[in-house]
C-alpha positions in Angstrom: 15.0 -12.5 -51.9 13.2 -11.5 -55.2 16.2 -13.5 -57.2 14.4 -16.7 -55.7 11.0 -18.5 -56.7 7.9 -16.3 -55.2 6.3 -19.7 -53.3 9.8 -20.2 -51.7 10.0 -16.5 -50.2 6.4 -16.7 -49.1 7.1 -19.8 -47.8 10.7 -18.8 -45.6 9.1 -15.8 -44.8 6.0 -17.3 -43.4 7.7 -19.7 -41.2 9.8 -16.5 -39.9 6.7 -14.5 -39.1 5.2 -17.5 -37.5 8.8 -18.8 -35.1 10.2 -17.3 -32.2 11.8 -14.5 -33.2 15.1 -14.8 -31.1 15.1 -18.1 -33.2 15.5 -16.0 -36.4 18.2 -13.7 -34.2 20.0 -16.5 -32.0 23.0 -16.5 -33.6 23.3 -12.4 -33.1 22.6 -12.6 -29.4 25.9 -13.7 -28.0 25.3 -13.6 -23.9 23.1 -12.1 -21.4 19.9 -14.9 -21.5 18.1 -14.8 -18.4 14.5 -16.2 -19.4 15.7 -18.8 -21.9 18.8 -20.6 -22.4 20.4 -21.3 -26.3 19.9 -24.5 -25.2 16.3 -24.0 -24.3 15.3 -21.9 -27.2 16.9 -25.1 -29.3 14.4 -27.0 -27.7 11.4 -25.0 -28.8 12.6 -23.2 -32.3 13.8 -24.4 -35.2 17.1 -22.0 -36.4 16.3 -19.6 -40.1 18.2 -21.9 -41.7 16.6 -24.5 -41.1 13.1 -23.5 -41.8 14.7 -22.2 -45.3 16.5 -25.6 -45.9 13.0 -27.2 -45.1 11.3 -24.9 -48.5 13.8 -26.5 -50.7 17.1 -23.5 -50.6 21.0 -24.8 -51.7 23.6 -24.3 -48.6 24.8 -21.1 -50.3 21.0 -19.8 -50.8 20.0 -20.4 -47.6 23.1 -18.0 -45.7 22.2 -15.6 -48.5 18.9 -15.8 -47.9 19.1 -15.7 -44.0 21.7 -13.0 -43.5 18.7 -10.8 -46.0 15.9 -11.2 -44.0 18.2 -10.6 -40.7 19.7 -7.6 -41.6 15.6 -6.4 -42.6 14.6 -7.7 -39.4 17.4 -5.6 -37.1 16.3 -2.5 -39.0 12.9 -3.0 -38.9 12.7 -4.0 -35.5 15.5 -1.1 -34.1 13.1 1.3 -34.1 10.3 -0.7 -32.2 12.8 -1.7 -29.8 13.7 1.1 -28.9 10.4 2.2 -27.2 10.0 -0.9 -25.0 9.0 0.9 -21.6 9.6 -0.6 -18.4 6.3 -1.9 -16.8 4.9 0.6 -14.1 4.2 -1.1 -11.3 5.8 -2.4 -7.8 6.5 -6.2 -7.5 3.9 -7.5 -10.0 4.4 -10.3 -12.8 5.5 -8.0 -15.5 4.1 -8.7 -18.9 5.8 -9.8 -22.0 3.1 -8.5 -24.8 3.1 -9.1 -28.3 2.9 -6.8 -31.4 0.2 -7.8 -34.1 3.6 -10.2 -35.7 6.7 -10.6 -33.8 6.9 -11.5 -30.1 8.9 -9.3 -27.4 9.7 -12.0 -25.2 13.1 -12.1 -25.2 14.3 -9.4 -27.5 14.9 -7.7 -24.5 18.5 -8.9 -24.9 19.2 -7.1 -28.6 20.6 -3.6 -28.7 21.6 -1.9 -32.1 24.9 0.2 -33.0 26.0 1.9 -36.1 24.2 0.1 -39.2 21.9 -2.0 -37.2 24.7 -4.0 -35.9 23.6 -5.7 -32.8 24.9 -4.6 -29.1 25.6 -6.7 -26.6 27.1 -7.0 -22.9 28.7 -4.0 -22.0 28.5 -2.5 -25.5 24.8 -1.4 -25.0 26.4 0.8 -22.4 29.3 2.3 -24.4 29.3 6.4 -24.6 29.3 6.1 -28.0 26.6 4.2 -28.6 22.9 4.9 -29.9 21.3 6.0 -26.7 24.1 6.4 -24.8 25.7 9.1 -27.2 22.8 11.5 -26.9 22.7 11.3 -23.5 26.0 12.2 -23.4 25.2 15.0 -25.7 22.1 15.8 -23.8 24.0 15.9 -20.7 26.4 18.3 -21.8 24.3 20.7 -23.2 22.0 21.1 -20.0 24.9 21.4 -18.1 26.4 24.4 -20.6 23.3 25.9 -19.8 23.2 25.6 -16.2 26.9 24.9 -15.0 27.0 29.2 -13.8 23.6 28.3 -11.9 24.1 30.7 -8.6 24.4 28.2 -5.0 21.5 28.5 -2.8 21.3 29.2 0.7 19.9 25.7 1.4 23.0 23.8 0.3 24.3 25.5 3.9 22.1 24.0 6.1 24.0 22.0 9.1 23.0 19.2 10.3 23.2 18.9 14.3 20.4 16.2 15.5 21.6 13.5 17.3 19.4 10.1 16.8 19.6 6.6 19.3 18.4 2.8 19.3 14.7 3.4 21.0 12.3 0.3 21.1 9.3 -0.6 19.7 7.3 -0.6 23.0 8.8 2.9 23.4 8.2 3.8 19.9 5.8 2.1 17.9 3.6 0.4 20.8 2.1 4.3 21.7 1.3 5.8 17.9 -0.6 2.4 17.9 -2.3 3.0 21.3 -3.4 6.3 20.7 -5.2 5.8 17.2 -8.4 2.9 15.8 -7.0 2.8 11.9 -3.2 2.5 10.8 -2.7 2.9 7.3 0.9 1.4 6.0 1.0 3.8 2.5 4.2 3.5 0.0 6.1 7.0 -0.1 7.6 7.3 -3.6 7.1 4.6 -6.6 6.3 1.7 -4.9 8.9 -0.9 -3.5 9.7 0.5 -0.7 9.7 -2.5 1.8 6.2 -1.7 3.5 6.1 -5.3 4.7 8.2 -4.8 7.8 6.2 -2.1 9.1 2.8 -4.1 8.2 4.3 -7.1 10.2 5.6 -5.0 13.2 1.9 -3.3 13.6 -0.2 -6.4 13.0 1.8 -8.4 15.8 0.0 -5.7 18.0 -2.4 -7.5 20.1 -4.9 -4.7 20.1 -4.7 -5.1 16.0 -7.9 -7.2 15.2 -8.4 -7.0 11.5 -5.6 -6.8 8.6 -7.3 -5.4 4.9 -6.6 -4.7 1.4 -9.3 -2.0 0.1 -8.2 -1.3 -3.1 -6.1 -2.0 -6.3 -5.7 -5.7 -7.4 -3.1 -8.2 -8.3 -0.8 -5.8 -10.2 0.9 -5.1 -6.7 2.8 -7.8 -4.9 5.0 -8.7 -1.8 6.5 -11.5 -0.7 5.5 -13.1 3.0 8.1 -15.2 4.9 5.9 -17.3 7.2 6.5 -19.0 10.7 8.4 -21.8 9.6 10.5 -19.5 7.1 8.5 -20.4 3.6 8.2 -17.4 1.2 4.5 -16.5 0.3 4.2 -14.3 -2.8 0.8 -12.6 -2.3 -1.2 -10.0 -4.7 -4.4 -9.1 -2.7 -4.2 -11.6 0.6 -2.8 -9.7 3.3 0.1 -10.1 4.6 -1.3 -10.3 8.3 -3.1 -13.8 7.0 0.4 -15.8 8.4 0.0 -13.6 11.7 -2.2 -15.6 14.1 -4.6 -14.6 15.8 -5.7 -12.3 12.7 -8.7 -11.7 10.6 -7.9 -10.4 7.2 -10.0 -8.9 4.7 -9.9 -8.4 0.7 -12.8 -4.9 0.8 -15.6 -4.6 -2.0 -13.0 -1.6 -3.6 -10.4 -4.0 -4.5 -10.3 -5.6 -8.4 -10.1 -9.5 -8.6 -9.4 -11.8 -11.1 -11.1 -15.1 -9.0 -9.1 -17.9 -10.8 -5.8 -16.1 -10.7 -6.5 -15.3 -6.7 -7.3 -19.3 -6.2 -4.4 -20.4 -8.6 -2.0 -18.3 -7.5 -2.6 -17.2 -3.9 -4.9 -19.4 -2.2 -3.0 -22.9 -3.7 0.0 -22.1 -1.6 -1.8 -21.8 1.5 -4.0 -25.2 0.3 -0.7 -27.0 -0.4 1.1 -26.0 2.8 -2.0 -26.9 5.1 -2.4 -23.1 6.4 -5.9 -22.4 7.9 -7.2 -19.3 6.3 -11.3 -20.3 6.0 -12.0 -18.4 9.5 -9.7 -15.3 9.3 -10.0 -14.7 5.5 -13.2 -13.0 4.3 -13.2 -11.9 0.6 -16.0 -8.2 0.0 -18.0 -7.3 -2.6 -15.0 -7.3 -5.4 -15.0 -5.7 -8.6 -14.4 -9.0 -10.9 -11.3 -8.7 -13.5 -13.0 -10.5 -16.2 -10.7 -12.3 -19.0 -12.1 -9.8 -21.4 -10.2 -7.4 -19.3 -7.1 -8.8 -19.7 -7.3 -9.0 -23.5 -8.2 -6.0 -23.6 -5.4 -4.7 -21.6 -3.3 -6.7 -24.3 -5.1 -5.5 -27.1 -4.4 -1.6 -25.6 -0.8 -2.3 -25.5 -1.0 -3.9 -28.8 2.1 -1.9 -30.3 3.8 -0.8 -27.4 4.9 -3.7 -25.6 6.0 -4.5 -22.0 3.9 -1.0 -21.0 1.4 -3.0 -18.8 0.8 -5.6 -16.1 -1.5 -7.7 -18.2 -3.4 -7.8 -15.0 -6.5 -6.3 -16.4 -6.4 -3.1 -14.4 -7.5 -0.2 -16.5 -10.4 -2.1 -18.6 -11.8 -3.7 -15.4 -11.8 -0.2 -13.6 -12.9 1.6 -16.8 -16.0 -1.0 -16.2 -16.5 0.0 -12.6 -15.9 3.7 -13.3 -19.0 2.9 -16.1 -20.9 0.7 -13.2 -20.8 -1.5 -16.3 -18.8 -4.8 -15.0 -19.7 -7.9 -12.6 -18.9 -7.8 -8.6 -18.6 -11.1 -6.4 -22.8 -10.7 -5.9 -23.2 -10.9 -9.4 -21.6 -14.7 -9.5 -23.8 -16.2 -6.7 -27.4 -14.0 -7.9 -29.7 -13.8 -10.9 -27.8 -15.3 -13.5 -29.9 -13.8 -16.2 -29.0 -10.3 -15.6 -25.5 -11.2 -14.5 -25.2 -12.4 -18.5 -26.7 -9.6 -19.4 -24.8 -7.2 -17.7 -21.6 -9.0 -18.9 -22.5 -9.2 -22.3 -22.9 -5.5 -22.7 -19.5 -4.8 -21.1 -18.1 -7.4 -23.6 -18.9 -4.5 -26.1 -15.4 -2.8 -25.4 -13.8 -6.3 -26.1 -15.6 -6.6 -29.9 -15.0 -2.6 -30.0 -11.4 -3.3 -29.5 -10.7 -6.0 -32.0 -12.5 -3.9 -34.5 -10.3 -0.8 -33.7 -7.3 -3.0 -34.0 -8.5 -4.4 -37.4 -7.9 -8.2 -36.8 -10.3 -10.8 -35.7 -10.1 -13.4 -32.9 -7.8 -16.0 -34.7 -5.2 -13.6 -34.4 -5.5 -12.2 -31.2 -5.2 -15.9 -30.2 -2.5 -16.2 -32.0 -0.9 -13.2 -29.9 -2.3 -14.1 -26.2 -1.8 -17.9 -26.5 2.6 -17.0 -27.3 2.4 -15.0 -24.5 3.8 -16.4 -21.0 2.1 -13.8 -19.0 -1.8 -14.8 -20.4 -3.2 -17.0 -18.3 -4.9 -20.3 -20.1 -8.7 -19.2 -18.9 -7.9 -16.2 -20.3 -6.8 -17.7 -24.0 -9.8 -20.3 -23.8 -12.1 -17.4 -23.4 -11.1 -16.3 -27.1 -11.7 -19.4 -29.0 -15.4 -19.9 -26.4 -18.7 -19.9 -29.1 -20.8 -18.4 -25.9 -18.2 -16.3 -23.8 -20.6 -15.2 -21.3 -21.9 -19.1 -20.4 -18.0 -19.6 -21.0 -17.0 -17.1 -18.4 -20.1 -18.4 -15.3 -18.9 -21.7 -15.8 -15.2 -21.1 -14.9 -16.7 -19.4 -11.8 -19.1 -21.2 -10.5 -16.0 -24.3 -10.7 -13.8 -21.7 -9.2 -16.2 -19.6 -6.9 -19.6 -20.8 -6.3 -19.0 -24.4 -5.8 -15.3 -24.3 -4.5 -15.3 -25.2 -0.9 -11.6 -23.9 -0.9 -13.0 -20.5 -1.7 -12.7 -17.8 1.0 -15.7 -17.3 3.0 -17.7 -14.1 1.7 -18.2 -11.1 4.0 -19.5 -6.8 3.6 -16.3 -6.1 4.8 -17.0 -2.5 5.4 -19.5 -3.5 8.0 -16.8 -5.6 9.6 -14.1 -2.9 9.4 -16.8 -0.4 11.1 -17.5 -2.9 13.2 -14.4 -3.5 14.9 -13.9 0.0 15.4 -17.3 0.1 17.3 -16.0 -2.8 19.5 -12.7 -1.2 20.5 -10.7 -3.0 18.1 -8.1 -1.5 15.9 -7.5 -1.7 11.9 -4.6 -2.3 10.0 -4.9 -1.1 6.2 -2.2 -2.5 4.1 -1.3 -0.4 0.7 -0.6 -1.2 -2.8 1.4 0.4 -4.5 2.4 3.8 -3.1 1.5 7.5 -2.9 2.9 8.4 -6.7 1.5 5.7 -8.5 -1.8 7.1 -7.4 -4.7 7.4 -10.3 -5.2 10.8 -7.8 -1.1 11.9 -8.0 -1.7 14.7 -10.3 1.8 15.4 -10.8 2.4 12.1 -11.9 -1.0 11.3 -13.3 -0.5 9.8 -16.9 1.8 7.0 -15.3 0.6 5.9 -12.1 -1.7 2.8 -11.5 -5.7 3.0 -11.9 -6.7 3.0 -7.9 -6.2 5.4 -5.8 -3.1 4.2 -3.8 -2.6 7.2 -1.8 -3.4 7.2 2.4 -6.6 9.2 1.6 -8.0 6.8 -1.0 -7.3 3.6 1.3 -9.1 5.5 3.8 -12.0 6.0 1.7 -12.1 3.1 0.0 -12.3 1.8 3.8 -15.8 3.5 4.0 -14.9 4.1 7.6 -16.5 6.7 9.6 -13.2 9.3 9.0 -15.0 12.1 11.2 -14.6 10.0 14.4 -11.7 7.5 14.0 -8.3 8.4 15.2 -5.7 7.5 12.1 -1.6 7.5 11.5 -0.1 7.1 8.7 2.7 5.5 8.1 5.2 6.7 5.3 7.7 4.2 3.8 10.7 5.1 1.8 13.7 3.2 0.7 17.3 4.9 0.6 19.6 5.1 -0.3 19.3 3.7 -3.7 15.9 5.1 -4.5 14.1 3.7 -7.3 11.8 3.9 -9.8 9.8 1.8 -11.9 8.1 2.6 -15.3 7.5 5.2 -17.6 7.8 8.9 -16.5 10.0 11.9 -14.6 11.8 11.4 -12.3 14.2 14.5 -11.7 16.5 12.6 -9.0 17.1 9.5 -11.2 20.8 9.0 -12.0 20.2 8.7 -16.1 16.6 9.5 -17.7 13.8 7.2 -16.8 13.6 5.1 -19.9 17.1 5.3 -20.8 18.1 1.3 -19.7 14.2 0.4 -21.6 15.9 2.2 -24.5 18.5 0.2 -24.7 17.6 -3.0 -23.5 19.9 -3.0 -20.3 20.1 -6.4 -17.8 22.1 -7.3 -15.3 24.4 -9.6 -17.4 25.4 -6.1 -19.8 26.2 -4.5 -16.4 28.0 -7.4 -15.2 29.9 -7.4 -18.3 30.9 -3.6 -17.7 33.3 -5.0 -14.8 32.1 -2.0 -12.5 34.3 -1.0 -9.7 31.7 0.0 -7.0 33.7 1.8 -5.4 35.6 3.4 -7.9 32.6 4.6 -9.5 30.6 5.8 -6.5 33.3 8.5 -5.6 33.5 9.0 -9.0 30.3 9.9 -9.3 29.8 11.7 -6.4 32.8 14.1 -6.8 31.0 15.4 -9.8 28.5 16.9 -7.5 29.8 20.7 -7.8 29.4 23.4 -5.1 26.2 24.7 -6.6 24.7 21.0 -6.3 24.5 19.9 -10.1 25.6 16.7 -11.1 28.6 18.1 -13.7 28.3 15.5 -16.8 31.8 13.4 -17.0 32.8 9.9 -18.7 33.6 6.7 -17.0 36.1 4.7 -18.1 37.8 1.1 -17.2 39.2 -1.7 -18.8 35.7 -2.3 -20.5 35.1 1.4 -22.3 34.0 4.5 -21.9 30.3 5.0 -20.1 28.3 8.1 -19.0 29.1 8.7 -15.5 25.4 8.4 -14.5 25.2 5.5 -16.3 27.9 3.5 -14.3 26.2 4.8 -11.4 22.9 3.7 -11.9 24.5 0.4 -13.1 26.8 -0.5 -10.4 23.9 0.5 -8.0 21.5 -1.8 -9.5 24.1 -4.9 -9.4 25.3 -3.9 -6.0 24.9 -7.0 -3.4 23.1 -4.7 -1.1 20.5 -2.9 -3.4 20.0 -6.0 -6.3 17.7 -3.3 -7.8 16.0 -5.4 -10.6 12.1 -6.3 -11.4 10.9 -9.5 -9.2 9.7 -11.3 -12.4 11.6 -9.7 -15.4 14.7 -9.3 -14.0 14.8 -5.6 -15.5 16.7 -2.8 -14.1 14.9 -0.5 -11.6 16.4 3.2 -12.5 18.1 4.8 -9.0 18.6 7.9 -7.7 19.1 10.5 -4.8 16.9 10.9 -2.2 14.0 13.3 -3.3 13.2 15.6 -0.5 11.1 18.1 -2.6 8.8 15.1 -3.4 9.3 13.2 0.0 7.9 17.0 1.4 4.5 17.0 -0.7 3.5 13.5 0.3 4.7 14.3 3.9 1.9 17.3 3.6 -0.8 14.9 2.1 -0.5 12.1 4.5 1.2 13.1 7.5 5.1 13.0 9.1 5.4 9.8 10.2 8.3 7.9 8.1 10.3 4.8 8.1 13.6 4.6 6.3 13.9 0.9 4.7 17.5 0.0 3.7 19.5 2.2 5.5 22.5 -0.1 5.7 23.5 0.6 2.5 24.8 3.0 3.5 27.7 1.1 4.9 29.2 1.0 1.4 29.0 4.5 0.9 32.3 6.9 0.6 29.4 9.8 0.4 26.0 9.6 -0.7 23.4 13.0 -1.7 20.4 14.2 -0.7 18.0 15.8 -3.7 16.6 19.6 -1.6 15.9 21.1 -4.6 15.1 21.1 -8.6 16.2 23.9 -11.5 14.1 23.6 -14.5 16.2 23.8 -17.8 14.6 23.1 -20.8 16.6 22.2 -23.8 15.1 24.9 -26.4 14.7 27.7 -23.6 11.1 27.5 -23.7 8.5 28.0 -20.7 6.0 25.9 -19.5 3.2 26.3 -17.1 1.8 24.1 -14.3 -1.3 25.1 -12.4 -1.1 28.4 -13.5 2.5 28.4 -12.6 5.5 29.4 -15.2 8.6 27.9 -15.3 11.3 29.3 -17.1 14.9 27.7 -17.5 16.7 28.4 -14.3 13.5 28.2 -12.3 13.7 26.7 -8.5 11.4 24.0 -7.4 12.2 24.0 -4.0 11.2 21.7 -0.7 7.6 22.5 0.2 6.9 24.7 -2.8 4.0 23.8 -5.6 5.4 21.0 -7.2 4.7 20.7 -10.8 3.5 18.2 -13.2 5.4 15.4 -14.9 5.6 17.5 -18.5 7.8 20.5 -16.4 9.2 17.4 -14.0 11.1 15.8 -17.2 13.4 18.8 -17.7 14.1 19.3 -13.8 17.6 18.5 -12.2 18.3 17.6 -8.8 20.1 20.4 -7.0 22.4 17.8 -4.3 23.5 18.0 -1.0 26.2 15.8 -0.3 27.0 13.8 2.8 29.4 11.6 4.2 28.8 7.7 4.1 29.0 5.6 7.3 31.6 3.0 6.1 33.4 3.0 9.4 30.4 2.1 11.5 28.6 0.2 9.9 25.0 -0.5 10.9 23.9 -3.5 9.2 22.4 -5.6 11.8 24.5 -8.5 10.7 28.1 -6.5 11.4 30.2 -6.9 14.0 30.1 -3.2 14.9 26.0 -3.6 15.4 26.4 -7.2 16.8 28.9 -5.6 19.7 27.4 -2.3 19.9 26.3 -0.7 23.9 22.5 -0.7 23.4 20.6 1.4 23.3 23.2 2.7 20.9 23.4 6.4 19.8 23.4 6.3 15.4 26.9 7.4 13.9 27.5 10.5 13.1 26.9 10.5 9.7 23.8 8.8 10.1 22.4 11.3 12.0 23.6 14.1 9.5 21.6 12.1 7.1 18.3 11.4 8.7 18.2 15.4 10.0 18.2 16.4 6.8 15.3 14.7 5.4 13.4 16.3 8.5 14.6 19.1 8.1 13.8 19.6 4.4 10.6 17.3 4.7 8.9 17.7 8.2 9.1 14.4 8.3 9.4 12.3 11.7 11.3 9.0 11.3 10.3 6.8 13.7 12.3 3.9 12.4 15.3 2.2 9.9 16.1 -0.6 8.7 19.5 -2.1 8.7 18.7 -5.8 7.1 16.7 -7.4 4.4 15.1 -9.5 7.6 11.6 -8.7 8.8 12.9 -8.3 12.4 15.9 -5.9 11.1 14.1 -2.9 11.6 15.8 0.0 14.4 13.1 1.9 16.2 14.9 5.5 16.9 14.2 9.0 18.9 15.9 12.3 19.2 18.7 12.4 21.8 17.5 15.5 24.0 
């Protein structure tokens, strides 16, 4: 570029900084668009050569020119691509963020070989690419290590229970008869399919009052009403299209008022749903749009690593008793300013620590899909506190359409008083807990778990009668996010790494079957996963890679983000975590997704971990060493997410159920003698998470339906 006039470089490279950048890259991404089209992106960005034809270039100085600044781009950006993290929470609108120059928002596509050549399709996945090629050799090497690691007397265990088709009258109907509060909590990372128990207990006539007490809009599930149209709720309940129902948003929970009314409370406004007597919103902790930029601003160089929802600054402010709450919107308006204007303080702090003003944060928030327009007008408002009590009071105070205000906690007590029963309806899940200590540097900023719904219930614990009900989804386990997680098929982050969608594994042409007994025949007698290449008419792929891969795109499991479309990373079922959260909260469990199983050869169940780490050093946990070739075993201490990265699953296999199949759907369900006893290998499967988790599974479920769920009980 320095062989051309300076004005014309600054010029071509200031129209680059300030485009799209998959307009400076279109022509080196060659498939595998899901949020924008070539025929889209021509809509909205001009191509490189254009904008370089525009300053004045020749035909021949323009390629020369853009084929420079490309090849900079793919080796500057290879590196900074190659951290995008997965976001970290269950069924939320991920977030696309923006570094200080280039967006993210659909680079998600580009991979990069040898030379910064770009990857795409099935190529990302190749054994001997990049990523791929040191997992390989990562894999390899822990299993040199590891591959004379002695059999345990666990892997021997025998399965012999025998399960049957119960009912929920027989079932269900009694746990809910027997208790006041019923706490639906998420078992492992979230996702798990809560909403079918939620449903099943707030049809309960006895159930008077359905409530969200904590967390904010960075969960999500979706809510098929009475006449079959999908709701896709944040904080309402999911009990508000049960009628009959009073639901409740508690004074614990974070909310963001004009993201509640715009995205939640229009759809029940447009479809002519009464919710203005059985919706009653508490004391909320108010998500201010200074939140959300500074949530931006916090991610400002590692992007896609948060919601964008706002949820660590907003409960940094409560943690600091330094934010707004609902009260604070309808009260004394002069100390309501005052009170936000001194927790504006992070927000100026933050721009400072950054080292760029306003104009360019702007610049960032306003590209960005995911930030809402009040939340870009705040940055250009001359007075952001009178900017920020006028949006409400058109939003809040003087919205008719707003939900009635209430102390829910009184009502909640109440209720209890009166003989009524409670329903408490959980975000996220036990793990993503700001309390999980094992897995505390990646988990959400409430505290998720059954113990802090109860408390952020501010019931009377010492008299009510509670259950808890665990949910899990298997097989096909996932993850979301950042962070260990030992029975993962590949490393957490390894698809982030790369950049992995569902059109790359498309392209890989995976054989489900074919891989799946592939994969599990490398399951060796001591119960490590012995490392081995895939390979089909497509190329060579890590083993766990094709695994993970086919799982994600299999028509059963579709194990991809809601909103980004990105990969959720799968594994075995995790006993030795399942058996910690079964201590914390209690053994009732429900088993979502069971009928997957129905396409399973043989499937494995995680009973133990063996620590290995690469250099043969130690680490310690709660006063706890671990040296390689330590056991981490069902019900021991489990340790924390540094020790947790280096731990591999030790598996014990079982047969699938593809003769008898149980998907409510199938013929062999459809004709089944009811009440049916399970299949054989069903049974195997659910005595051994008992077994190794003291768990008591009370139900399945055999269909993505709300009313595909199996109540089940021992045969004697």
């Amino acid at each position: 570029a320095t062989q051309f006039k300076p004005d014309v470089v600054a010029a071509a490279t200031s129209a680059a900084i300030s485009g799209c950048l998959l307009a400076l890259l279109s022509d080196c991404t060659v498939e595998g668009y899901r949020g924008g089209t070539p025929k889209r992106m021509a809509k909205t960005s001009k191509s490189l050569e254009d904008l370089l034809g525009e300053v004045g270039l020749t035909e021949q100085k323009r390629a020369r020119v853009s084929e420079g600044i490309k090849d900079l781009l793919v080796q500057q950006l290879a590196p900074f691509l190659s951290n995008i993290a997965e976001d970290d929470r269950e069924d939320v609108d991920d977030a696309r963020l923006a570094s200080s120059t280039l967006q993210t928002k659909d680079t998600d596509k580009l991979s990069f070989g040898a030379a910064g050549s770009v990857l795409v399709g099935a190529q990302k996945l190749h054994a001997s690419q990049g990523e791929n090629k040191k997992l390989v050799e990562m894999r390899r090497g822990v299993w040199e290590s590891l591959k004379d690691f002695q059999r345990i007397p666990e892997l021997d265990y025998k399965p012999s229970a025998r399960y049957r088709e119960s009912t929920e009258e027989a079932v269900l109907n009694p746990i809910i008869q027997s208790k006041q509060v019923l706490v639906v909590a998420g078992g492992f990372f979230g996702d798990e399919g809560k909403g079918k128990t939620v449903d099943a207990i707030a049809r309960h006539p006895d159930v008077k009052i359905v409530a969200r007490v904590n967390s904010g809009e960075n969960a999500g599930h979706t809510v098929i009403g009475p006449t079959g149209i999908k709701y896709h709720f944040h904080l309402c309940p999911s009990g508000l299209l049960t009628p009959g129902k009073i639901n409740c948003v508690g004074p614990e929970c974070v909310m963001d008022p004009v993201s509640f009314m715009d995205r939640e409370i229009s759809q029940l406004i447009r479809d002519k749903v009464s919710y203005k007597d059985r919706l009653f919103i508490g004391n909320c902790h108010i998500v201010c749009p200074h939140h959300k930029l500074l949530d931006l601003m916090a991610s400002w160089s590692r992007p896609n690593s948060s919601t964008l929802q706002g949820m660590a600054p907003v409960h940094a402010s409560k943690a600091r008793r330094a934010g707004l709450r609902m009260d604070h919107i309808f009260d004394d308006r002069a100390a309501a300013v005052k009170q936000l204007e001194l927790d504006m303080n992070s927000y100026w702090s933050a721009l400072a620590g950054l080292g760029i003003d306003e104009k360019k944060l702007f610049e960032v928030a306003s590209a960005n899909p995911k930030i809402q327009k009040h939340v870009v007008d705040f940055i250009t408002a001359p007075d952001k506190a009178a900017y920020v009590f006028e949006l409400y009071d058109k939003t809040v105070v003087n919205n008719p359409d707003f939900p009635l205000r209430a102390d829910v906690s009184h009502m909640l007590r109440s209720t209890i008083k009166e003989g009524g029963k409670l329903l408490l309806e959980g975000p996220q899940s036990y793990w993503l807990s700001n309390c999980a200590e094992k897995f505390w540097s990646s988990g959400t900023s409430a505290n998720t778990c059954a113990a802090g719904m109860l408390a952020a219930s501010r019931i009377n614990l010492q008299d009510a009668k509670i259950a808890v009900f665990n949910i899990h989804k298997t097989p096909g386990s996932s993850r979301v996010g950042a962070g260990a997680c030992p029975t993962s098929f590949l490393p957490q982050n390894h698809f982030s790494s790369i950049s992995a969608t569902k059109d790359d594994f498309d392209a890989m042409k995976l054989d489900w079957r074919d891989v799946s007994n592939h994969f599990f025949k490398s399951v060796q007698p001591n119960g490590l996963v012995k490392p081995e290449i895939y390979t089909n008419s497509t190329g060579d792929y890590d083993l766990g890679v094709a695994m993970a891969a086919a799982t994600c795109i299999h028509p059963t499991h579709r194990e991809f983000g809601v909103t980004t479309g990105k990969p959720r990373v799968v594994g075995f079922f995790d006993c030795v975590a399942h058996c910690e959260m079964m201590d914390a909260q209690g053994p009732l469990c429900s088993l979502g997704a069971l009928d997957r199983g129905d396409d399973y050869d043989e499937y494995g169940v995680c009973i133990a971990y063996v620590f290995q780490h690469p250099e043969g050093q130690s680490m310690t946990s709660n006063g706890k060493e671990y040296k390689s070739g330590s056991i981490i075993r069902a019900g021991d201490q489990l340790p924390t997410q540094p020790i947790l990265a280096y731990c591999h699953p030790v598996v014990k296999l079982i047969k699938g159920w593809r003769d008898t199949p149980i998907y409510a759907g199938g013929d062999w369900w459809k004709n089944r003698k009811q009440p049916v006893e399970l299949p054989q290998h069903v049974c195997e499967f659910l005595d051994i998470i008992e077994h190794f988790t003291g768990s008591k599974i009370i139900s399945i479920g055999n269909g993505p339906k709300g009313d595909e769920i199996v109540y089940i009980e021992k045969c004697a």
